[in-house]
N, C-alpha and C positions, 0 to 999 in steps of 0.2 A: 573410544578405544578400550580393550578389553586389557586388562592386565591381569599379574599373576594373584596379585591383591582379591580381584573380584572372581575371580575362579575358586581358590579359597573362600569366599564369602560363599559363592556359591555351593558350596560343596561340608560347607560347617567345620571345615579349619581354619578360617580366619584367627581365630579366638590365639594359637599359637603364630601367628605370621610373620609378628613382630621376634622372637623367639631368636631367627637367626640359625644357621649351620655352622657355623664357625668351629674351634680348638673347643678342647673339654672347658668348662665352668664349674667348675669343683666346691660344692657347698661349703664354706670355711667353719662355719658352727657345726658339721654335723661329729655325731660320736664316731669319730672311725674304726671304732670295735663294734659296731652296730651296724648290723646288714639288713635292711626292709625289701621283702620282697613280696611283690606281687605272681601268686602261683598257678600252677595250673587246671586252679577250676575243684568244688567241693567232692565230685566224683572221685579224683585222683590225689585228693587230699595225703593218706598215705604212700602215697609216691614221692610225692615231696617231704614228707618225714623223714620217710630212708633215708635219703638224698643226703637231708641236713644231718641226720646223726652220723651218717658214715663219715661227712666233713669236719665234724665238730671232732669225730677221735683221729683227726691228724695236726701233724706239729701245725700246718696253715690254719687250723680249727681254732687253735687253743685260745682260748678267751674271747673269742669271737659271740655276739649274740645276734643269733636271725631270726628276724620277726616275720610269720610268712600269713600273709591271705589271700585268701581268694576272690582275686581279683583278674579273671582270667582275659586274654584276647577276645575282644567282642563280636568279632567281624569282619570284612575287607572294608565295609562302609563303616559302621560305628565307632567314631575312638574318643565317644564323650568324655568318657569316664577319667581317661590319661589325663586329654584335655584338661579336663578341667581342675586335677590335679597338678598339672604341672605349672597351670594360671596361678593355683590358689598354694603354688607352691610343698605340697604335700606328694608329691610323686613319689613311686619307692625309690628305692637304689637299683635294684633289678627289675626285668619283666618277663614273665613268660610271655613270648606277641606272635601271633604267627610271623612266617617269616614273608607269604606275601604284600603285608604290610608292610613291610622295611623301607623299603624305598621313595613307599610315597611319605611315610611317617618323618623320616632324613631328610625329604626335599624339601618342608613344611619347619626343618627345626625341632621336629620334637622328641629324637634322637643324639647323645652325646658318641660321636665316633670316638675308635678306643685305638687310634695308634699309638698317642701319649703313654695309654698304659703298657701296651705291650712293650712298646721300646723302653720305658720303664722297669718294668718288673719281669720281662723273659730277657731281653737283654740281645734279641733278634731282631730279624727283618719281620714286617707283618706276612709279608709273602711267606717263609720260611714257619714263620707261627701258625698261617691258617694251613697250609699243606697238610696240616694232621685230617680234617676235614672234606666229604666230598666236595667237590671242586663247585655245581651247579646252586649245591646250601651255601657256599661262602659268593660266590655269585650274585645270588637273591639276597646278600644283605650287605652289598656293595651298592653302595652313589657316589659317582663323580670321583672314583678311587680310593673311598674312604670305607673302611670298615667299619657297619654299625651295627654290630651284634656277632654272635659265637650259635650257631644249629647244635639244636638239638636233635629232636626225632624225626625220620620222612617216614616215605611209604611209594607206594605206587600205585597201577591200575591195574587189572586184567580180569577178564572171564570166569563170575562165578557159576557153574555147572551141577546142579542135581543131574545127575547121571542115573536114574530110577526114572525118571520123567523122560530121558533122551532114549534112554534102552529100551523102555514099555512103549517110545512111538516107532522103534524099527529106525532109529539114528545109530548109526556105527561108530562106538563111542573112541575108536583109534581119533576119528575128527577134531575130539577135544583131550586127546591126550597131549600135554605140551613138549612131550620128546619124541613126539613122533610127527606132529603135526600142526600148523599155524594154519586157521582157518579163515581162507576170503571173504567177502563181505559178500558173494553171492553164494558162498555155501553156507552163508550162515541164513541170507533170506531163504534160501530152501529149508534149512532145520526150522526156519519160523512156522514157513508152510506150512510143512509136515507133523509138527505140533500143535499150532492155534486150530480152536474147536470153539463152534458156535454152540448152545446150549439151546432149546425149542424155541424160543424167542428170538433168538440173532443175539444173546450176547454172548461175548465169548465166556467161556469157562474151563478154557486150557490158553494161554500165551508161552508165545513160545523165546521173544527179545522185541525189547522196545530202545531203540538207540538214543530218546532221550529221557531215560529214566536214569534216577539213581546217578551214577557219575558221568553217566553221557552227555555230556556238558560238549560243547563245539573245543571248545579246547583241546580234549579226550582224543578226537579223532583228527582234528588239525596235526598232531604229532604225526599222525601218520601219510597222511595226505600231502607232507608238505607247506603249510600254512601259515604265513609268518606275520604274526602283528606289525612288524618294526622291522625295518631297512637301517642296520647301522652306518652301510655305505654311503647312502643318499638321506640319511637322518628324516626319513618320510613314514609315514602310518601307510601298512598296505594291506586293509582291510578288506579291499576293492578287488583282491587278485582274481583270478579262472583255479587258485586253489582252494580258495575261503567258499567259491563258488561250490565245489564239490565237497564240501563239509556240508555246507546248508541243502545240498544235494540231497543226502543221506537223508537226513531226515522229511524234506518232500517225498524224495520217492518211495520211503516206509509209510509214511503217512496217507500214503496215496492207496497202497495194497491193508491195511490194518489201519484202519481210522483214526487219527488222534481220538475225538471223543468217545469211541468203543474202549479203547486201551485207556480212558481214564476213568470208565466207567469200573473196566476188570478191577483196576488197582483200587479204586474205592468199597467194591466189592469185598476181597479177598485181602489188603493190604491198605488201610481205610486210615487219612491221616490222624496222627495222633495214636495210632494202635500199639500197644504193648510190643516192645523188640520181639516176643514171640511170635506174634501174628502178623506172617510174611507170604506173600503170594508162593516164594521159594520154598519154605518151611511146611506147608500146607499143599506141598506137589500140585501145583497151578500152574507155575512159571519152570522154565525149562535153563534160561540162563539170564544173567545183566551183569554190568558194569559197577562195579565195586573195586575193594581194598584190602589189605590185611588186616585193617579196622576190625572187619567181620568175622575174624577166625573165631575170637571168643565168643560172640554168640551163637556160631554155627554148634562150637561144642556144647554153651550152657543151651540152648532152646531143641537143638536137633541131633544129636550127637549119635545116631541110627542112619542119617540119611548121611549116602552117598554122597556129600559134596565136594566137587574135585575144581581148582584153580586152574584156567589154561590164556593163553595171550590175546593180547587184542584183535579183533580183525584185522588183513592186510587187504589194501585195493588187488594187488596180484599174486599167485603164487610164488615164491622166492622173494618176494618184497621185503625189508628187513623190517622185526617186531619191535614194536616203540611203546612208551607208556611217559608217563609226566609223574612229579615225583611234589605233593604241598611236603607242609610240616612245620616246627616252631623254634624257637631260637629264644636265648638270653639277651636281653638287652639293657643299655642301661639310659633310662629318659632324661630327658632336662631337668635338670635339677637333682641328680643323682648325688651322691656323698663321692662317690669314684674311688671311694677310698681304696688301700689295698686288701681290706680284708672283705669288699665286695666282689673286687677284682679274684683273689681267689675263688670265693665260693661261687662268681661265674666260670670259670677255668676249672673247677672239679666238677660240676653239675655236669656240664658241657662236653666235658675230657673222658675219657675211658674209664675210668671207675664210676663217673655218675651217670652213663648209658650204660653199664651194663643192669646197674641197679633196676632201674626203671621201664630202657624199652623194652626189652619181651615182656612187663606188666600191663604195658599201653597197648602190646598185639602191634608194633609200629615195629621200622627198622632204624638200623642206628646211623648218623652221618660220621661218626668217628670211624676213619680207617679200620683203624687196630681191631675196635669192638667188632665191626663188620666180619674180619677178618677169622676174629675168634667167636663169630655166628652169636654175639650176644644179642641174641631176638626168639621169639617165638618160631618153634622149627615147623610151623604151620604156614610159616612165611617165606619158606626157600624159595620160592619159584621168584617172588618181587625180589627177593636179593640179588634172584641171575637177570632181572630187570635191570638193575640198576647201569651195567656199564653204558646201557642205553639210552639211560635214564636223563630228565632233565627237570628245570622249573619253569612255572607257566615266565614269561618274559619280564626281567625286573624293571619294570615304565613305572615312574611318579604320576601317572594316570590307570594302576591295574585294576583298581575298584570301577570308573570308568567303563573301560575296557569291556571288564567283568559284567557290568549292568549290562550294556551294550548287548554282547555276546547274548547275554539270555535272555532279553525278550524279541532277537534276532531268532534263534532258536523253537520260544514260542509260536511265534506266528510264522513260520515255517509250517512249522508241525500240523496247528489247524489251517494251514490253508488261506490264512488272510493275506497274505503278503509270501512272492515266487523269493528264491535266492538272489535273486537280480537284484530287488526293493532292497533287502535286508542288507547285501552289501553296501549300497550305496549309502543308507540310513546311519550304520553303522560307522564308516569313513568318515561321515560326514559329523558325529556324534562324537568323535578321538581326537580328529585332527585339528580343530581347534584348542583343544586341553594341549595336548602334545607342544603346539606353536609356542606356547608359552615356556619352553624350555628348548631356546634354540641350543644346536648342538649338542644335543644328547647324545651321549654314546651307552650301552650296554657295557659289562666288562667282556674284553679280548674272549676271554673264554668259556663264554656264554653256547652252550649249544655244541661243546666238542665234548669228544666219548672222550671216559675215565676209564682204565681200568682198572679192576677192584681183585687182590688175591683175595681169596678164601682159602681158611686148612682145613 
């Protein structure tokens, strides 16, 4: 018999299993004027500087000391590094972790949920405390009703466009203007058409989109499609559906008219792994449009800051269809074996809160999950269009199997794309790869509000 023991063994969390979900465990020796935090990554190092200085010049600051390194989110699969801090008992007090981790990291124990503090130190209901927050980030870092962490940064998805490459093929660039126009997925195979260009050889040397490049992940377009991992009514994995079918669709039937191994030869070409952020099939007027994020604003300025590049929404199956996107991003948390103390508890509550996003996210090129900040556009104004994303906005589904999932998904994907294997195989392989993980946690539920539109003012 399979239990939840050897799934973990399988999967290289055992090592925390014994760990437990339970009430906070509050380190009784730590200095609770001592904040350790584990940050986000040596690139963003000064981001987290800011962060701390601005918190240290408030009354919640004063005497407080935070120790920060870089020790960032490794992965949806990798969580050695916590692990085995929190074995060897060295874990910070905080984490930057992405937030698709949360759930399965909580299911394993290796997360302190923080009702204690808030009813604690706010002196409110949790419900009432996360409201500050979009609804789909506090969401994704919910298990079993329990709060394990405070979001930080999201983002979204949509339609990056060189509009020099679409106007020099005789494409009517109304098509990818986003207030005038949401483009089908067969106006966009005809802009492929009418861009991709063989070179005297037969390989190409114009592309025009490749739906699984870049963010085109089956997820990406499952939003739109309809497509749901998880049945919370019937607590079943429905990977199997006639809509996962038309996700994997997309990419056979691309694959069929533009080659998988042609369009991987263009990208090795012109876009060759490992290349310098400036050497981009985009950048280099080869490629006409892909799937991306706000991520990409500052390199568009620092590497290309002449071309034409314009943001428009994802494909829809039909016209009037409604425009959808999926929203990652990362979050504060605080691991086993945290101090919990309160002057950790603050400096996650101001990182988190509206003065420590505004700080930060328009430096990240990321959007913010704090109301207010949203409200008062503290983001990069290169990012407006994900912000009018957002009401639509969601997170991939918060399952203690999403890394799982995640594998699953893409090398479904893969062998779609070359041809080894129809939509048919890929779902059933898939179903069949979930729903044992899944069994192991009879009775799951999602939160209630998993999957309902928010609406977000802007002034």
């Amino acid at each position: 018999m399979i239990d939840r023991r050897h799934l973990l063994q399988g999967t290289g969390l055992a090592a925390v299993a014994a760990l437990g979900g339970g009430a906070c465990a509050r380190t009784p020796d730590s200095d609770a004027s001592t904040v350790r935090y584990w940050g986000m990554g040596a690139a963003d190092k000064d981001k987290d500087e800011a962060v701390k200085a601005a918190f240290l010049a408030t009354d919640a600051g004063r005497g407080v000391d935070i120790h920060i390194d870089q020790v960032p989110s490794s992965g949806a699969a990798d969580m050695s590094q916590i692990i085995t801090a929190v074995r060897g008992g060295t874990a910070p007090d905080l984490w930057w972790m992405d937030r698709f981790n949360a759930v399965q990291n909580a299911s394993i124990g290796l997360l302190e949920p923080l009702e204690d503090l808030i009813e604690e130190y706010e002196g409110v209901s949790v419900e009432e405390f996360t409201s500050q927050w979009l609804q789909f980030a506090i969401d994704e870092l919910t298990y079993e009703g329990s709060v394990y962490g405070l979001p930080t940064s999201t983002d979204a998805r949509g339609l990056l466009c060189n509009q020099d490459v679409l106007k020099d093929a005789g494409v009517d660039l109304d098509l990818v203007d986003p207030e005038q126009h949401v483009l089908t997925w067969d106006e966009l195979r005809e802009i492929a058409r009418t861009i991709t260009h063989e070179d005297s050889r037969g390989n190409y040397d114009m592309l025009g989109f490749a739906p699984w490049m870049d963010q085109g992940m089956p997820y990406t377009w499952a939003f739109g499609l309809g497509a749901e991992v998880y049945d919370d009514e019937t607590g079943t994995v429905v990977l199997d559906s006639p809509a996962w079918e038309s996700v994997y669709g997309i990419y056979a039937d691309w694959a069929e008219e533009f080659p998988f191994s042609r369009v991987d030869a263009f990208y090795a070409t012109y876009q060759p792994p490992n290349a310098p952020p400036s050497q981009t099939a985009l950048f280099s007027q080869r490629l006409a449009m892909t799937a991306t994020g706000p991520w990409q604003n500052s390199g568009n300025r620092k590497y290309a800051p002449d071309l034409p590049l314009t943001w428009t929404w994802l494909p829809v199956a039909e016209e009037g269809d409604p425009t959808y996107t999926w929203s990652g991003g990362f979050s504060l948390v605080m691991p086993k074996g945290s101090s919990m103390s309160k002057a950790a508890w603050e400096f996650m509550k101001f990182h988190t809160g509206l003065d420590g996003q505004r700080s930060y996210v328009p430096e990240l090129g990321s959007l913010p999950t704090h109301l207010r900040a949203i409200e008062e556009k503290a983001y990069d104004p290169a990012a407006e269009l994900f912000r009018q994303m957002l009401p639509g906005s969601t997170s991939r589904p918060p399952l203690p199997v999403g890394s799982v999932v995640s594998d699953a998904m893409d090398r479904a994907k893969t062998s779609v794309a070359l041809g080894s294997k129809t939509p048919q195989q890929v779902l059933e392989e898939t179903q069949a790869m979930v729903v044992p993980k899944m069994d192991l946690f009879p009775g799951f539920r999602m939160p209630e509000t998993y999957g309902e539109r928010q609406e977000i003012e802007a002034a």
